[in-house]
Every structure is written in C-alpha cells, then in structure tokens.
VOPAGU-2260 file (C-alpha; in pm, 1 decimal, decimal comma):
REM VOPAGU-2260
SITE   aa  ch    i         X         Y         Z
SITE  UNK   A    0    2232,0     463,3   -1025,5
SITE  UNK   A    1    2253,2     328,6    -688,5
SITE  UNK   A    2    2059,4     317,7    -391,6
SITE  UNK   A    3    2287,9     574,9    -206,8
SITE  UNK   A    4    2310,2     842,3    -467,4
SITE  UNK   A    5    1933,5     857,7    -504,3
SITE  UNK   A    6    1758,4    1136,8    -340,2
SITE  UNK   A    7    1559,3     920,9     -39,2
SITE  UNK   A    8    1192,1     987,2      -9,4
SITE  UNK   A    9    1031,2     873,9     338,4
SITE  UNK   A   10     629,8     733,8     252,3
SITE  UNK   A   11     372,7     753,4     545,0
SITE  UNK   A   12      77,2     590,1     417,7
SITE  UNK   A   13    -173,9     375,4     611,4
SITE  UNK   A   14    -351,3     250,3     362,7
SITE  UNK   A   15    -107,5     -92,5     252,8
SITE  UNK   A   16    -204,8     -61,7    -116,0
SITE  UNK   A   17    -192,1     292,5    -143,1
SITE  UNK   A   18     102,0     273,8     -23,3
SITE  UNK   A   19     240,5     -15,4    -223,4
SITE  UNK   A   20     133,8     169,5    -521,6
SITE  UNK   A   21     328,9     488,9    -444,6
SITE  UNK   A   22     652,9     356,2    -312,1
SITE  UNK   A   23     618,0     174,7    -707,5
SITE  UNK   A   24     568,7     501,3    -855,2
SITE  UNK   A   25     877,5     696,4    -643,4
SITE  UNK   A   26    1090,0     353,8    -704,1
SITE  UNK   A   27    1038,1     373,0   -1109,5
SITE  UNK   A   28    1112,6     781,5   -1094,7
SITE  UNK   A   29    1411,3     694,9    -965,7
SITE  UNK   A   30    1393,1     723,3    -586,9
SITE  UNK   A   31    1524,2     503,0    -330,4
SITE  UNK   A   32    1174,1     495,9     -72,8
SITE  UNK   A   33    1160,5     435,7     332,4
SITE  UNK   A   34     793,7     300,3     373,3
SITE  UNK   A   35     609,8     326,4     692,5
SITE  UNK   A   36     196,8     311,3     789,8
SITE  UNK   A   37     239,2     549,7    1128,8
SITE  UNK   A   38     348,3     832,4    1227,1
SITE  UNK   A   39     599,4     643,0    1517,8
SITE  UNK   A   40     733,3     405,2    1245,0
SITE  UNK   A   41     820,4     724,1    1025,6
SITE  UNK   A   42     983,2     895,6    1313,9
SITE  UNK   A   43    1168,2     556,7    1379,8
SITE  UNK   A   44    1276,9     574,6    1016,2
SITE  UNK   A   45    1398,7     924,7     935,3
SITE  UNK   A   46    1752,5    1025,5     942,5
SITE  UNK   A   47    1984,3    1273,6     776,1
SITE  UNK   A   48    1946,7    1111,8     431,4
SITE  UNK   A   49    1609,0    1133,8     377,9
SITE  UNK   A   50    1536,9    1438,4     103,3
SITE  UNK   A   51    1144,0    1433,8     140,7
SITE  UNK   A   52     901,3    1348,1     319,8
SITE  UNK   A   53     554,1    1180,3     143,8
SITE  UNK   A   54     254,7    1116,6     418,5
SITE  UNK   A   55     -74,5    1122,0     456,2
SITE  UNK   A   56    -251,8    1344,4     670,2
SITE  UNK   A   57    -491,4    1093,2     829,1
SITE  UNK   A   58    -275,3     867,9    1042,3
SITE  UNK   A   59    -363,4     625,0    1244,7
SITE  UNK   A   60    -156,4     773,6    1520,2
SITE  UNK   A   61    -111,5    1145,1    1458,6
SITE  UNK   A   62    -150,3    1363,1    1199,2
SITE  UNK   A   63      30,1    1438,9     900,6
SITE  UNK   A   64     116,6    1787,0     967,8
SITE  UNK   A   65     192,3    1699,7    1335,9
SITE  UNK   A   66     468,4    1436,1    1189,2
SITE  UNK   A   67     604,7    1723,9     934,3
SITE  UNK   A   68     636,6    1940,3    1206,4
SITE  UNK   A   69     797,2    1687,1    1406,4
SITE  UNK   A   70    1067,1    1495,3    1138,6
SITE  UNK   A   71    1129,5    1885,8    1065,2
SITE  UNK   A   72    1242,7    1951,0    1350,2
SITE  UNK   A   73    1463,9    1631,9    1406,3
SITE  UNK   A   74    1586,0    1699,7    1014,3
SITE  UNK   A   75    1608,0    2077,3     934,4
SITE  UNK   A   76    1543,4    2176,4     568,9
SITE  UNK   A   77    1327,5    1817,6     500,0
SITE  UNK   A   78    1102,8    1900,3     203,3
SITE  UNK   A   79     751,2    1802,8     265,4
SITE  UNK   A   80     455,2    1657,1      46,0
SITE  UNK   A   81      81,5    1624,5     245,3
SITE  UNK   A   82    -136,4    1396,1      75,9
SITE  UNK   A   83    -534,1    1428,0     173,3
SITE  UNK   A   84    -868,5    1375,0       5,6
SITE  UNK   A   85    -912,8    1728,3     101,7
SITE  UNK   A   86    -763,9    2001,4     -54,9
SITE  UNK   A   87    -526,7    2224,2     157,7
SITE  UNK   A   88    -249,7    2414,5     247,0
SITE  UNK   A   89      30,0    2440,0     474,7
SITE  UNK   A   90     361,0    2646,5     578,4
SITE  UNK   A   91     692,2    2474,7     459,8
SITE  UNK   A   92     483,5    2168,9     214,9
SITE  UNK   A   93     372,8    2087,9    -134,1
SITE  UNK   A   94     -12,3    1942,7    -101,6
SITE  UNK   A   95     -91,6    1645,2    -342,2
SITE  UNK   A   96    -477,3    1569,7    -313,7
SITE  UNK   A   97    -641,9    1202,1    -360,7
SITE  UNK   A   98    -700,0    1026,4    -568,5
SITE  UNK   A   99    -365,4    1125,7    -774,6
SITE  UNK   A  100    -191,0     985,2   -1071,8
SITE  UNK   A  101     218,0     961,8   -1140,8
SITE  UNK   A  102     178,9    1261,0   -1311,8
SITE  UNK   A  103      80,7    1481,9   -1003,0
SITE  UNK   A  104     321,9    1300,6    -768,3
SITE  UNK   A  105     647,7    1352,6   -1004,4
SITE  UNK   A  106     473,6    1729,4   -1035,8
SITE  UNK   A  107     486,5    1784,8    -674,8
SITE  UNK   A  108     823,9    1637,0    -607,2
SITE  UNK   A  109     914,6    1862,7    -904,8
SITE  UNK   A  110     758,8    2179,8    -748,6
SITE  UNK   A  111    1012,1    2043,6    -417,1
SITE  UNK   A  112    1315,1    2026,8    -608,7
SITE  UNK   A  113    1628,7    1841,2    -518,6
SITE  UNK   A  114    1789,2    2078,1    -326,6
C-alpha cells in the first residue's frame, strides 16, 4: 500500500517523544502521518488529504480545540481525535486520554471510521 492511498492522519503533539512514539504507532497501523509540535505548523500542514486530525490539547501556541475548530473550518468533514491528561468531551471529536496504549489509539481512530 502506498503512501497516497493511505488514509492521512495530521499529529499535533508538543511533546518530541510523544510524538515520535505516536506517528510510530499510526505509521505501523497503516497510516501515512503529517507531524507537527504547534498549532501554526499544523495549520501550515493541513490540506484536503488529510482524513484526521490527532493533537493535543495543550499547545504551546493555542489550544487543541481552538486548532479543531480552526483546520475544520479550512477542511469540512475532518474527523477529530483530542488527546489530554484530562478526561473530556467535545462536539464533532473522539477524546483519547494520557497516558494511552496502541490499543486505545487504533480504538479511537476505529470509533472515527474511514469515511
């Protein structure tokens, strides 16, 4: 399977090894992953091809929600995951709370769908 026919998922993560560890975990389920550690460098990297978008709510410059309101707008339909040590909830996303495992990641992007 190649990089274009895999569904794209856009990772917002500050935290470089959390987010090294992630992109790892989307590559090996079979995802082709955009990485980014801000809010402006995830705006700078979503387009029409991204599927969903992974981020944390505490962002260096913004907040998680903000940016899912945000690359929503610019890209109608984009599926959303919020990742937070807290527990939450929020219009139009899936919530995945830290610390989580593969399991719960491939869960939530299951709970998305493709489509």
């Amino acid at each position: 399977m190649d990089s274009v026919s895999r569904p794209v998922v856009l990772l917002v993560e500050d935290d470089e090894m959390v987010r090294l560890v992630t992109a790892d975990l989307l590559t090996e389920m079979g995802y082709a992953v955009r990485e980014a550690d801000s809010a402006a460098a995830a705006l700078a990297a979503l387009d029409g091809t991204v599927w969903v978008l992974v981020t944390d709510v505490r962002l260096p410059d913004s907040d998680g929600r903000e940016l899912a309101r945000q690359a929503q707008a610019r890209v109608p339909g984009l599926a959303v995951v919020l990742v937070s040590g807290d527990v939450g909830e929020a219009q139009d996303a899936v919530w995945l709370t830290k610390p989580y495992n593969a399991a719960q990641l491939r869960a939530a992007l299951e709970r998305i769908g493709e489509g």
